[in-house]
C-alpha positions as CSV (number, residue, x, y, z in Angstrom):
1,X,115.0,102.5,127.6
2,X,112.3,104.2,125.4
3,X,114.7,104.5,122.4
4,X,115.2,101.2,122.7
5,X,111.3,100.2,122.9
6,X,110.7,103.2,119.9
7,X,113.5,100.9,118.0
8,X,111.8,97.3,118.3
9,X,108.4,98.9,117.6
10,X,109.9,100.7,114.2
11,X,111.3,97.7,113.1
12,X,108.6,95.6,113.5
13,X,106.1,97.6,111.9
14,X,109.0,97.9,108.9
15,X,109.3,94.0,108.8
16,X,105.5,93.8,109.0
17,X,105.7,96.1,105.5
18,X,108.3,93.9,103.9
19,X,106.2,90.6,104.8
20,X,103.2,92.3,103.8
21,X,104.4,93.5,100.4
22,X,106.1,89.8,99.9
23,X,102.8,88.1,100.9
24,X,100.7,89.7,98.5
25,X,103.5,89.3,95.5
26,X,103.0,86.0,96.3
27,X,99.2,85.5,96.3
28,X,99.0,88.1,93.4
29,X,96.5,90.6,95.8
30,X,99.1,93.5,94.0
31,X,101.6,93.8,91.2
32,X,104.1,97.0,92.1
33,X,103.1,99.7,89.3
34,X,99.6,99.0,89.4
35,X,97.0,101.1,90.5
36,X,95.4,99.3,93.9
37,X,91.4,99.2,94.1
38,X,89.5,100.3,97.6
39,X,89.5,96.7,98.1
40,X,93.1,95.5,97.7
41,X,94.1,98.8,99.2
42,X,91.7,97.5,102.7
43,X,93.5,94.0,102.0
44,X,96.6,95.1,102.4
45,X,96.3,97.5,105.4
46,X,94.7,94.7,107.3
47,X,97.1,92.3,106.8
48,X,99.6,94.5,107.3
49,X,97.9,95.5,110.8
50,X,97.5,91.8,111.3
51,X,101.4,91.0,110.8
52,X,102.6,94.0,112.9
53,X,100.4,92.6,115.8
54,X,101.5,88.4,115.7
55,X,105.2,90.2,116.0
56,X,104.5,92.5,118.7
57,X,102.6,90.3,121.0
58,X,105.7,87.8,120.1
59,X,108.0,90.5,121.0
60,X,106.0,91.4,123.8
61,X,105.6,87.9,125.3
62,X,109.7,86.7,124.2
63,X,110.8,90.0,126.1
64,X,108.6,89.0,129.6
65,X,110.5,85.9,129.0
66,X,113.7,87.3,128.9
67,X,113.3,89.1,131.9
68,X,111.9,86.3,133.7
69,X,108.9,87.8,134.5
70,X,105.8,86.0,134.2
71,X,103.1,87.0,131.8
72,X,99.7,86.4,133.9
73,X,96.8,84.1,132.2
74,X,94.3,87.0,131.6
75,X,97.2,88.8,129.4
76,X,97.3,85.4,127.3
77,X,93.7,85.2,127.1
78,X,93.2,88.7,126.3
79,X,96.0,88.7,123.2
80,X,94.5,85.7,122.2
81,X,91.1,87.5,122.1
82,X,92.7,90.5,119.9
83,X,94.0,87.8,117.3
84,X,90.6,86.4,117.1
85,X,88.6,89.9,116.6
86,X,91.3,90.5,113.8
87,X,90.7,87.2,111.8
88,X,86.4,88.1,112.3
89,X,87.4,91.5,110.9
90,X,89.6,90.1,108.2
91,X,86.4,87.4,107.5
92,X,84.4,90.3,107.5
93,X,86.3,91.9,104.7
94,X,86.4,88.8,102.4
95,X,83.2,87.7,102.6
96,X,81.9,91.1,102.1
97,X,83.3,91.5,99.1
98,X,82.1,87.9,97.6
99,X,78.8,89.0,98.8
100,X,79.2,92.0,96.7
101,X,80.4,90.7,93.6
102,X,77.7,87.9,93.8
103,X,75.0,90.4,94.3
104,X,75.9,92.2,91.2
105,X,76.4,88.5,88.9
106,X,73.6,87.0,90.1
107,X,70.7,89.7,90.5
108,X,69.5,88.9,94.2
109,X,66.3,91.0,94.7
110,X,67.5,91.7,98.4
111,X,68.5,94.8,98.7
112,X,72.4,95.1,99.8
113,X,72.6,96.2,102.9
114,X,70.6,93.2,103.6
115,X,74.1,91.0,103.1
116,X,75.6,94.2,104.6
117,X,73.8,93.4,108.2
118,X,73.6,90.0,108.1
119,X,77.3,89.7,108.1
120,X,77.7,92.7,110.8
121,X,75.9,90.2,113.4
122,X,78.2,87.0,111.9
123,X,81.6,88.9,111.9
124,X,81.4,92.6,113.2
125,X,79.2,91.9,116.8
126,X,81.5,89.0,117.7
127,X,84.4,90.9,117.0
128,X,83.7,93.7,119.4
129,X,82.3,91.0,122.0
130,X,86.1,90.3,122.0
131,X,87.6,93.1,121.9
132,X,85.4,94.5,124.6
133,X,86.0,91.3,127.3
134,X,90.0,91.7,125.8
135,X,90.1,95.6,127.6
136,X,87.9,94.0,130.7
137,X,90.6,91.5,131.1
138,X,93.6,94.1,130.6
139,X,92.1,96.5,133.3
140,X,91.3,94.0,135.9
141,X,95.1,92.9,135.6
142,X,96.3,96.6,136.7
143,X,94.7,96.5,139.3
């Protein structure tokens, strides 16, 4: 049973790879041979991340299914929550990195870490809001 659980988790986090590879050929975030920056190389681990979580909390909920057992509300809610606090991360990422490359076009006289906070209380706060209330949820199901 735990070879078989090792198995599914190896092979989604290898189709996750694939998928992630494919969906950045696609939208050109990296060409194989090149040399990735710091910021295609944070791209490309979070979506990566971000893949390999959809397909197992698919897994997860198809294989409840399966067994016919039922998957309570506050382990919906609480996935749901997880999938939310990744795309604020992901958000977080992107628009950093406009902010950046505008602050360095434009010549804002703020000083960076000025963008830098601002979007830690639009992206980053939220995002642990979730994740925190996501655990809160999982521990009152045990018991």
């Amino acid at each position: 049973m735990r070879m078989k659980k090792t198995l599914i988790i190896l092979g989604a986090i290898i189709l996750s790879l694939i998928i992630t590879f494919v969906f950045a050929e696609v939208f050109s975030l990296y060409r194989f041979g090149t040399v990735p920056t710091f910021t295609t190389f944070t791209y490309l681990l979070f979506i990566f991340c971000f893949i390999t979580y959809i397909l197992l909390s698919l897994i997860y909920i198809i294989s409840k299914k399966i067994k016919r057992e039922k998957v309570g509300i506050k382990k919906i809610v609480s996935l749901i929550l997880f999938f939310i606090s990744l795309l604020l991360i992901l958000g977080f990422i992107v628009i950093l990195n406009i902010d950046l490359v505008t602050y360095y076009s434009m010549g804002n006289s703020a000083p960076f870490y000025v963008f830098i906070l601002v979007r830690c209380l639009e992206f980053l706060l939220p995002s642990i809001i979730l994740i925190i209330v996501g655990v809160v949820l999982l521990l009152k199901n045990k018991k």
